[in-house]
N, C-alpha and C positions, 0 to 999 in steps of 0.2 A: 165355772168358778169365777168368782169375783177379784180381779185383784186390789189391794188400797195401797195407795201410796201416803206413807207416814214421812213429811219432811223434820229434817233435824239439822242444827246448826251444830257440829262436830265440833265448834270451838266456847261454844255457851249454850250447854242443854242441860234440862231438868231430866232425873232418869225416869221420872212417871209420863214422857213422853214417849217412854217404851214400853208401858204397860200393856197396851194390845196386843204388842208385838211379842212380848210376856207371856200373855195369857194363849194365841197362839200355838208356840212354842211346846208349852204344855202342853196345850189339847193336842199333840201330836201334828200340827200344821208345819206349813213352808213358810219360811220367811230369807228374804234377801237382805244382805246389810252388808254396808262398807266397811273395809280393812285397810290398812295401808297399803296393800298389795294391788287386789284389785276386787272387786264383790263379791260376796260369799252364799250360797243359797243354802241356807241351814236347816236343820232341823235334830231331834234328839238322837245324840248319836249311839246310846245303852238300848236303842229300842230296835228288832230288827223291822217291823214297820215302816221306822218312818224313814230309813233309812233307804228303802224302796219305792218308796216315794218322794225323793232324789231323783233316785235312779230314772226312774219313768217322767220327771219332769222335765228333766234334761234330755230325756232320750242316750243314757250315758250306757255304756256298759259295764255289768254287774260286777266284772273281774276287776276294774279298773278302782281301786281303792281311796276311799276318803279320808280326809284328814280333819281330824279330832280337832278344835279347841278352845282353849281352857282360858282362866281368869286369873288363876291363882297356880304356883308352882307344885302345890302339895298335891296337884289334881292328879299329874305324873303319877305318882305312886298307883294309883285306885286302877289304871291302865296296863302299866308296865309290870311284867314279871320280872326284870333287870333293871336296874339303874345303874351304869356307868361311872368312876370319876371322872371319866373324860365326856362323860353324858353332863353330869352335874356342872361341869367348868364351861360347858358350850351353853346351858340353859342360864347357868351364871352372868355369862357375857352379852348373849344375846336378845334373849328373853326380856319383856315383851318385844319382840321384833319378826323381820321376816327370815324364820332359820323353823324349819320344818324338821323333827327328830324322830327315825325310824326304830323302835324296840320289838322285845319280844312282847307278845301283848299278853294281858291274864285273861283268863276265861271269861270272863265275865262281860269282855268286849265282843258283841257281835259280829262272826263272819261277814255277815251283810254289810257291817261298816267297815269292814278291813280288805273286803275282793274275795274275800278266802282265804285269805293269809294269818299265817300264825303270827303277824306284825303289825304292830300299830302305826301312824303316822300322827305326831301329836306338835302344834305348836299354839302358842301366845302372843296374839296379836296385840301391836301397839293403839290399834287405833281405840280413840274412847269411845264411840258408838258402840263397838264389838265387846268389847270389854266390858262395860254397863249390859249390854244384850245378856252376855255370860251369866254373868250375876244375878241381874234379877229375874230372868227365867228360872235358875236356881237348877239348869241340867248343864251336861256338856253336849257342845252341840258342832255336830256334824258339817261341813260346809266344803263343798267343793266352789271351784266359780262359778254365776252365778247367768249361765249363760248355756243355750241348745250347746248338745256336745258336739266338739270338733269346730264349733265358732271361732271368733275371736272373744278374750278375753272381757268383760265389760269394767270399767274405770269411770264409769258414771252410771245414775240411776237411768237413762234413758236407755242405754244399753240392755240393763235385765228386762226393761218394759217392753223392747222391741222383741225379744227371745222369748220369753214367759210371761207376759199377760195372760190372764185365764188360766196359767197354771200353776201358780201357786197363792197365796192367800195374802202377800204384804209385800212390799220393796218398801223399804227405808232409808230415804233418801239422803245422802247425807253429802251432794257434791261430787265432784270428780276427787278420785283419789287419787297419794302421793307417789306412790313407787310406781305402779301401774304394769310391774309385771310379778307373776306369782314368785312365793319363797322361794329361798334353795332348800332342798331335802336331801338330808344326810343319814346315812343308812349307820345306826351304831350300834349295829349286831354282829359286823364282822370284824377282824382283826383289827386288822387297818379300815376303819372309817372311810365309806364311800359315797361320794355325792351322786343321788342320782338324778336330781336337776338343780342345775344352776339358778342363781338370783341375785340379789340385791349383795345377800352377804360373798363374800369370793371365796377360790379355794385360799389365798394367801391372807384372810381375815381368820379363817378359821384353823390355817395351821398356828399363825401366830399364837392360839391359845391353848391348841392341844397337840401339836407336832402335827407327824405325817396326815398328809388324808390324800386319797387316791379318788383319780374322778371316774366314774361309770366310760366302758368305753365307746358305747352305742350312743353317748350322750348329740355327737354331730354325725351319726349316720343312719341311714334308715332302716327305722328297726323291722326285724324277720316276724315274721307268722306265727313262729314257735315262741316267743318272748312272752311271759306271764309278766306282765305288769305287775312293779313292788312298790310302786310308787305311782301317783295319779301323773296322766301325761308321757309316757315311757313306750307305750304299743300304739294308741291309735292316733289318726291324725286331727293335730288340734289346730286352734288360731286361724281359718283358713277363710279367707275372702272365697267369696264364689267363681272368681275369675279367675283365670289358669294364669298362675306368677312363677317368677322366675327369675332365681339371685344371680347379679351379673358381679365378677371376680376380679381383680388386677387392678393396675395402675389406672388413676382415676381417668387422666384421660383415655385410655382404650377401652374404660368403661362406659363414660358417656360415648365413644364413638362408637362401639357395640351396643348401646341399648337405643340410642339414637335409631342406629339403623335396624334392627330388629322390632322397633316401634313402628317407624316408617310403614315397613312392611306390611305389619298387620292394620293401620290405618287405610295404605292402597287397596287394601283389601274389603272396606267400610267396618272393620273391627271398632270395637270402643276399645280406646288403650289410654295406662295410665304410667306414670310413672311415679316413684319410690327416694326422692333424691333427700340434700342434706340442707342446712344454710348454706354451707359453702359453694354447692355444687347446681344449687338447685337454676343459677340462670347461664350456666354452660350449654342446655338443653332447650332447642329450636322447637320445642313442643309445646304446646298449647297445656296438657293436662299432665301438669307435675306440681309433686306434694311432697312441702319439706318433713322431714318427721321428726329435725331436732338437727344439733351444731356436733357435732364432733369433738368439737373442744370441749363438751359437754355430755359426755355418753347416759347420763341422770334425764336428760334430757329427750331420751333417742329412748329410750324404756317407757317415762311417762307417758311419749307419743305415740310408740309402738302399735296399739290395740283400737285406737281412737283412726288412727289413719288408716289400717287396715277396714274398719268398716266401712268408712269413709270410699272404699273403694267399693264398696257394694250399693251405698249408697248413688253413686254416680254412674252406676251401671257398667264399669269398667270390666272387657273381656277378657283382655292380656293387661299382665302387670309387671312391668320393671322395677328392679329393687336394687340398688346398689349393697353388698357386702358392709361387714365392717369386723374389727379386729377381733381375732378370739379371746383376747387378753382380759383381765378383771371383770368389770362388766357386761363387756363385749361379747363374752361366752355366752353368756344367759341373753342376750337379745339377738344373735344369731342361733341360739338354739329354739329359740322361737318362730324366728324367718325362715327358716330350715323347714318344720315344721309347716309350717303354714302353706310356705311352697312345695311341698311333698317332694320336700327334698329334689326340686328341680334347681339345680346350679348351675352353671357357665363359666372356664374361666378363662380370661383374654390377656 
């Protein structure tokens, strides 16, 4: 298969520069496209089809559930057997954004697209490429990221082209995107509202609007065997450089002296190694191959780069990888839930 790259200026575009990507759509094809988050590989999500071929572009697994979405808020209903008030005030507030919403789904929603779950995962992205995509294909469409499973996430069109070239039909170029790490999804089928991935939005953004919400507890440890994924991201291992990494814990400086010398070591060894560090940190460390991934003072920062720097280490042929920690706090949860991940849950702490 052919892949074509369609470029689009996400801040001055005509939507008839999505017509291909349109027509596509329709015919049951693959097309990738930018989101706020990070890029989506779409396709129709009412068909079990094409929703399978997803699955096999990515190399994803089948249980592992995709996420719907939509253009328009009315779409919710056509999906969901329940709507919530406390559903309605979080799509109220959030909406178009990155905030991912778990229901019971109606029949009419493909297995194929939900894992097997009687649950929908549906949200509305801000970005206008996606949003115009929505529209004028005139389906709802299916999109997980837009990248081999178990990769790192991609945050620029060059990322889907190194993953899926040849295997899907179009990437739509539309720049490096802004958040650069996936929504948070919120399960709103149980009593108490449970997040079961962190993101952009926090738990303390979203109680703000509808009281309690409880966070998943498997969310920073490594999930078991028997774990049926309700949410995409939850059972298998994602984000992951090819190099064997590993997050170093504690006061920063026994951090650089612990990855300092755990570097050391696998370079006396002729290892490629790489290091993980911050602005602030980043020339504490008598190594030659260290990458900052953002400031501290700026955690928006440290997410954008997240995904970008992790390839980054594939690209450089890096064998072991050192990663400094960071707080579990607001957004800090959802970018160590990522690092975690990535690192299969290999940590250290000093």
């Amino acid at each position: 298969m052919e892949t074509r790259i369609q470029k689009v200026n996400p801040e001055n575009f005509d939507d008839r520069e999505l017509d291909d990507a349109c027509l596509i759509l329709k015919r049951e094809g693959l097309v990738a496209f930018p989101t706020e988050t990070v890029y989506g590989l779409g396709a129709d999500a009412m068909k079990e089809e094409t929703s399978k071929k997803i699955y096999e572009a990515k190399g994803r697994p089948s249980d592992n559930p995709l996420i719907i979405h939509i253009a328009e808020t009315e779409s919710v209903y056509r999906l969901a057997k329940v709507v919530t008030g406390k559903a309605e005030q979080l799509m109220k507030a959030f909406w178009p954004g990155p905030l991912t919403i778990i229901f019971e789904k109606k029949r009419e929603v493909p297995y194929s697209t939900t894992g097997g779950l009687d649950t929908v995962a549906v949200r509305m992205p801000s970005h206008p490429v996606a949003r115009a995509l929505i529209r004028c294909s005139g389906i709802l469409i299916a999109a997980p990221s837009a990248n081999t499973s178990g990769r790192p996430s991609p945050t620029k069109a060059e990322h889907v082209w190194e993953d899926l070239s040849g295997r899907i039909d179009m990437i739509i170029d539309g720049g490096q995107v802004g958040i650069g790490i996936e929504s948070t999804i919120i399960d709103m089928t149980e009593e108490v509202p449970v997040i079961l991935r962190p993101g952009y939005v926090t738990k303390a953004m979203l109680e703000e609007v509808i009281g309690e919400v409880a966070m998943d507890v498997a969310l920073l440890k490594k999930p078991t065997g028997e774990l049926r994924p309700k949410a995409p991201g939850m059972k298998y291992r994602h984000y992951a450089p090819k190099g064997k990494m590993t997050i170093v814990e504690g006061r920063m400086e026994d951090v650089v002296r612990e990855i300092t010398g755990m570097a050391e070591k696998w370079k006396d060894r002729g290892k490629k190694v790489a290091v993980i560090a911050t602005e602030e940190s980043k020339e504490l460390y008598p190594i030659e191959e260290v990458y900052s991934i953002g400031s501290r003072k700026n955690e928006a920062s440290i997410a954008a780069g997240l995904y970008d720097i992790l390839r980054k280490m594939d690209h450089i042929g890096a064998e072991y990888i050192f990663a400094e920690s960071f707080s579990e706090e607001h957004l800090g949860h959802a970018i160590m839930n990522r690092l975690l991940k990535a690192a299969g849950y290999q940590k250290v702490k000093v």
